[in-house]
C-alpha positions as CSV (number, residue, x, y, z in Angstrom):
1,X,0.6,2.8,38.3
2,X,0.3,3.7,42.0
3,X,-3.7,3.6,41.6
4,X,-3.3,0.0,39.7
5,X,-1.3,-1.6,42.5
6,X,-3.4,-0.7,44.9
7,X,-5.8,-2.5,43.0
8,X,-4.3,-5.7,42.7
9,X,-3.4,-5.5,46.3
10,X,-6.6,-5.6,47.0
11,X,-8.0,-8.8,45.2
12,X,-4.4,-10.5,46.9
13,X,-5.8,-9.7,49.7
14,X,-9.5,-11.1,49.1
15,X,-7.8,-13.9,47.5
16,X,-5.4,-14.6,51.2
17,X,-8.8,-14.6,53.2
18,X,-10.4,-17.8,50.8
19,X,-10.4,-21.2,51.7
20,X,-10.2,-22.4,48.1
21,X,-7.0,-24.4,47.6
22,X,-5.5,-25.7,44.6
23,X,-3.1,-27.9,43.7
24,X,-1.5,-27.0,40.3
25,X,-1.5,-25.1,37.5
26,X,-1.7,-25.3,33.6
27,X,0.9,-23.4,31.7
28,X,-0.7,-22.7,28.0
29,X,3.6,-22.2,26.4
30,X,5.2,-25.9,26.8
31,X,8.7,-25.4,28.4
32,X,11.8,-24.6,27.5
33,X,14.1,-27.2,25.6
34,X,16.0,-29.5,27.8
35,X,19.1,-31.5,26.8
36,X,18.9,-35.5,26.1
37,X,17.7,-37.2,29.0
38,X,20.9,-39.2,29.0
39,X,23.1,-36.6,30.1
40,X,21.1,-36.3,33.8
41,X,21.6,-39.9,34.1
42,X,23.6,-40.9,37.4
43,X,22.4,-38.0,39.5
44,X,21.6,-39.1,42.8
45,X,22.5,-36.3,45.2
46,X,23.0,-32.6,45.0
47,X,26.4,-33.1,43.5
48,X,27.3,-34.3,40.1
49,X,28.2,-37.8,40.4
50,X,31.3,-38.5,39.0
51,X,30.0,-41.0,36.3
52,X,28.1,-37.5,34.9
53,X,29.2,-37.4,31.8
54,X,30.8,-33.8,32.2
55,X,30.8,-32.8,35.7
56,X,30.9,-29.0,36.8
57,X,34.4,-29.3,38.6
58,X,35.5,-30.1,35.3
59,X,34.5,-27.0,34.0
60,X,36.4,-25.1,36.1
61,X,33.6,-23.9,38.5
62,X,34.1,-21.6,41.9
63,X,31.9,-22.1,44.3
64,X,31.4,-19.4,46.6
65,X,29.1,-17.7,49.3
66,X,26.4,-15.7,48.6
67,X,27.3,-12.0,48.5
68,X,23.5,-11.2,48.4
69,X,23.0,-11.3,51.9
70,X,25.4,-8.6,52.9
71,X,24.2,-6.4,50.9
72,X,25.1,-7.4,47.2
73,X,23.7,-5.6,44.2
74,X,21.5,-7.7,42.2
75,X,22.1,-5.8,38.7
76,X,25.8,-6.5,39.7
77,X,26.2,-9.9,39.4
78,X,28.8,-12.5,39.6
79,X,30.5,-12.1,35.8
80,X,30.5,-15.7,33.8
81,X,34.4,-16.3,34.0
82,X,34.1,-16.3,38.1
83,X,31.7,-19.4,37.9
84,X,33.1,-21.4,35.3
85,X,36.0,-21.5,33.1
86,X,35.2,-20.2,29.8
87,X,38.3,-21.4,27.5
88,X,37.0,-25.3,29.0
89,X,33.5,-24.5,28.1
90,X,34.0,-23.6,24.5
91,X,35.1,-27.4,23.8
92,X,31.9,-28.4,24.9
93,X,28.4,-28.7,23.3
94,X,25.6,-27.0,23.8
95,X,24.3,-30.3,25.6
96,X,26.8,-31.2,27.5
97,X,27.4,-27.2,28.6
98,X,23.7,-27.1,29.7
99,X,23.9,-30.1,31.6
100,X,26.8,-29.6,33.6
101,X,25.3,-25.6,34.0
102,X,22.1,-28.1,36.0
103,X,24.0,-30.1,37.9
104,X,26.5,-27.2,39.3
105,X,23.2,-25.3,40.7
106,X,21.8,-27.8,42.1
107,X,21.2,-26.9,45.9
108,X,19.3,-24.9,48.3
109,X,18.8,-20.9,46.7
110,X,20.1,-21.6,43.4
111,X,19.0,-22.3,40.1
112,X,20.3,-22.9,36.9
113,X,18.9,-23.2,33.3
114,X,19.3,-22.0,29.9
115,X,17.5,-20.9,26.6
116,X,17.6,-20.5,23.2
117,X,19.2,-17.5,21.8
118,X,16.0,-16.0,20.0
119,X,14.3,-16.5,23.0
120,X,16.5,-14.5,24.9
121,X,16.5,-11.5,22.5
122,X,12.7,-11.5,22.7
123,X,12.8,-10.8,25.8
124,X,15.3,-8.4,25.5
125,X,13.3,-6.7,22.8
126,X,9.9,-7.1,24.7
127,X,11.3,-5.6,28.1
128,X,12.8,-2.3,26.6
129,X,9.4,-1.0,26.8
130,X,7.9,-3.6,28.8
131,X,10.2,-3.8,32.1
132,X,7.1,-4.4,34.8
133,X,4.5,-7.1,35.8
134,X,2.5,-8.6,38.6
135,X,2.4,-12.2,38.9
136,X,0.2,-14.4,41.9
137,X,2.0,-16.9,43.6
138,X,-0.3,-19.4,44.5
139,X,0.2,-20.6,48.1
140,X,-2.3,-23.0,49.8
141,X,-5.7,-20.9,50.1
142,X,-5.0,-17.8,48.3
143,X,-1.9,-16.2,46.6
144,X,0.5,-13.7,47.3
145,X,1.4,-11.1,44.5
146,X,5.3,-10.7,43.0
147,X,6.3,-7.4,41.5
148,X,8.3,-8.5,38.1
149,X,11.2,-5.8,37.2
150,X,12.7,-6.7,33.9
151,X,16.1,-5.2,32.7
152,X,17.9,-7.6,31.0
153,X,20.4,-9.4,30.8
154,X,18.3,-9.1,34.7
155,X,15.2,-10.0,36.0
156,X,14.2,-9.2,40.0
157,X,10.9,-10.3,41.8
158,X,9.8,-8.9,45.0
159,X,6.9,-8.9,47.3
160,X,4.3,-6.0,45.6
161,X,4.0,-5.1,49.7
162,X,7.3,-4.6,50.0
163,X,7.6,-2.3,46.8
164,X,4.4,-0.4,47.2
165,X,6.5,0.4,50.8
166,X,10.1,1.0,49.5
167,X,10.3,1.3,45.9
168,X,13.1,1.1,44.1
169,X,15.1,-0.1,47.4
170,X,12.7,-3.1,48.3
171,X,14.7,-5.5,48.7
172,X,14.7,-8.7,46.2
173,X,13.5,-11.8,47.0
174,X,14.7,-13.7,44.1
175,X,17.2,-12.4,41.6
176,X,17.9,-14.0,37.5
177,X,21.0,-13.1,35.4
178,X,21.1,-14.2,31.8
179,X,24.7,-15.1,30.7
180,X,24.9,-14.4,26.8
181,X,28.7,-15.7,26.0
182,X,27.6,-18.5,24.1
183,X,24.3,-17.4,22.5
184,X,26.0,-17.2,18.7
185,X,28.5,-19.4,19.0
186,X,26.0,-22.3,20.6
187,X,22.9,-20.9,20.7
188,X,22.4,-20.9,23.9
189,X,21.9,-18.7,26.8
190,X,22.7,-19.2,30.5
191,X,20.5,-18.7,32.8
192,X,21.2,-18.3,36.5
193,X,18.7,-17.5,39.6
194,X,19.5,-16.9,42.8
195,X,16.8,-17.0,46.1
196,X,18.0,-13.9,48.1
197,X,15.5,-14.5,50.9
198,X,15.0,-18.0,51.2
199,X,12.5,-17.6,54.3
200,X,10.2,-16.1,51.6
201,X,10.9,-18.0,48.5
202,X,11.6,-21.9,47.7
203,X,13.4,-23.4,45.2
204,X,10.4,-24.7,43.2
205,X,8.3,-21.1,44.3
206,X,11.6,-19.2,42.2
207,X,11.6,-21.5,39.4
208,X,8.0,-21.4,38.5
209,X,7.7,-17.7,39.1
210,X,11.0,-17.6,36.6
211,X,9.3,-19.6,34.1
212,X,6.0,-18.1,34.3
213,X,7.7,-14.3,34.0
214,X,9.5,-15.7,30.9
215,X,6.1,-17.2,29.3
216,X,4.3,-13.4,29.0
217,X,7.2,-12.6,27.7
218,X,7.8,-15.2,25.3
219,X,3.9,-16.2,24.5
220,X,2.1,-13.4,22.4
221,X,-1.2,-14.2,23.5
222,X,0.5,-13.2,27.3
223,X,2.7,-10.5,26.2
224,X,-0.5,-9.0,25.5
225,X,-1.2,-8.8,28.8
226,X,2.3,-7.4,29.6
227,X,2.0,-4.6,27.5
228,X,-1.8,-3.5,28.9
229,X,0.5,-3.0,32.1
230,X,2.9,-1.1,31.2
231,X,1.1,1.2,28.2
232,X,-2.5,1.0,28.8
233,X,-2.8,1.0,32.6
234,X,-6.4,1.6,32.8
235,X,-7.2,-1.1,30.9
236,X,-5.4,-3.7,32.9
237,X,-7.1,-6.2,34.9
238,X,-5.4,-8.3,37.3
239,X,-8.4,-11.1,36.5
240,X,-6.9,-11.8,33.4
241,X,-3.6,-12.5,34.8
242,X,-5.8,-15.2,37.1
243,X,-7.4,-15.9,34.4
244,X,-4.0,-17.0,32.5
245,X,-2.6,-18.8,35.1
246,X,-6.0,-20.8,35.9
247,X,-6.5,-19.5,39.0
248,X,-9.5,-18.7,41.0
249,X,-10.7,-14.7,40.6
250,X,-12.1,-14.0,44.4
């Protein structure tokens, strides 16, 4: 594993020292569900409006400051009942949950979306013996490489630099928790993401690198890919991750 990071270190680093920019990407798996349009109507700032047809204070949400920056465990995160109350959210629909889930994370560092239950316990099944994963962040002329740790209901990117230097105690940069209280009941699983360092990671950076882990999970054709990482090591090539994502090999 050591050997293969090295590896993929190194075409990050060819890749840093091109000129070639580019703009945007194609994703192959089309994105996950979102609720009727007409529930986001009326959003004009990064508050729900009160003409929202369920707002998140009516939910019963806290807000509170990030523990993450003194020193807060990731795989310890914030339990469901502390953000929103539960016995109010059960009255809801799955739309109407979902929507007022969006407009409560709205914000600098935070994200919130959902999926399907049987999407969730893919991944669940998939990452048992799949946990680990590279994925290229494209930024301007060349990309820089996140290491993908999957241990769900968690998922935590860092910088590959920083792990191949710390290990187990690199610190995250961006940090997912999957909230599974309403997955039978309405088929739908919370999905919260919070940027720990936000002088590495933007809000749009953390969503597509969460939707983009998700899709090798969640597409066979990229799970395959997943799987040549974690089982057949020597067979893994970084290119095809490029390759995937459409991005320039160096």
């Amino acid at each position: 594993m050591r050997a293969l990071l090295r590896r993929i270190e190194r075409l990050a680093a060819a890749a840093c020292s091109s000129t070639t920019v580019r703009s945007s990407f194609h994703h192959p798996l089309p994105p996950l569900p979102l609720p009727p349009p007409a529930l986001f109507s009326n959003r004009t700032s990064c508050n729900a409006s009160q003409s929202d047809f369920v707002s998140w204070s009516s939910l019963g949400f806290s807000r509170s400051f990030s523990k993450f920056a003194t020193g807060f465990t990731p795989l310890k995160a914030k339990p469901l009942e502390s953000i929103l109350d539960l016995d109010r959210a059960k009255n809801l629909s799955p739309e109407h949950l979902v929507s007022a889930w969006d407009d409560f994370h709205l914000g600098r560092g935070h994200i919130g979306t959902y999926m399907k239950a049987n999407q969730y316990h893919l991944l669940e099944q998939r990452s048992a013996t799949c946990r680990h994963f590279v994925i290229p962040l494209w930024r301007g002329s060349g990309y820089t490489t996140m290491f993908v740790q999957v241990q769900t209901p968690h998922i935590i990117f860092t910088g590959l630099e920083d792990y191949k230097a710390r290990g187990t105690q690199a610190s995250p940069y961006f940090t997912v928790t999957y909230y599974t209280e309403f997955a039978e009941t309405k088929d739908t699983v919370l999905v919260r993401g919070d940027v720990v360092f936000t002088s590495k990671l933007s809000d749009e950076e953390a969503k597509w690198l969460l939707e983009t882990a998700q899709s090798f999970y969640l597409n066979d054709s990229r799970y395959k890919l997943v799987e040549r990482f974690n089982k057949q090591t020597r067979e893994f090539e970084f290119k095809d991750v490029l390759q995937a994502l459409e991005m320039p090999n160096f």
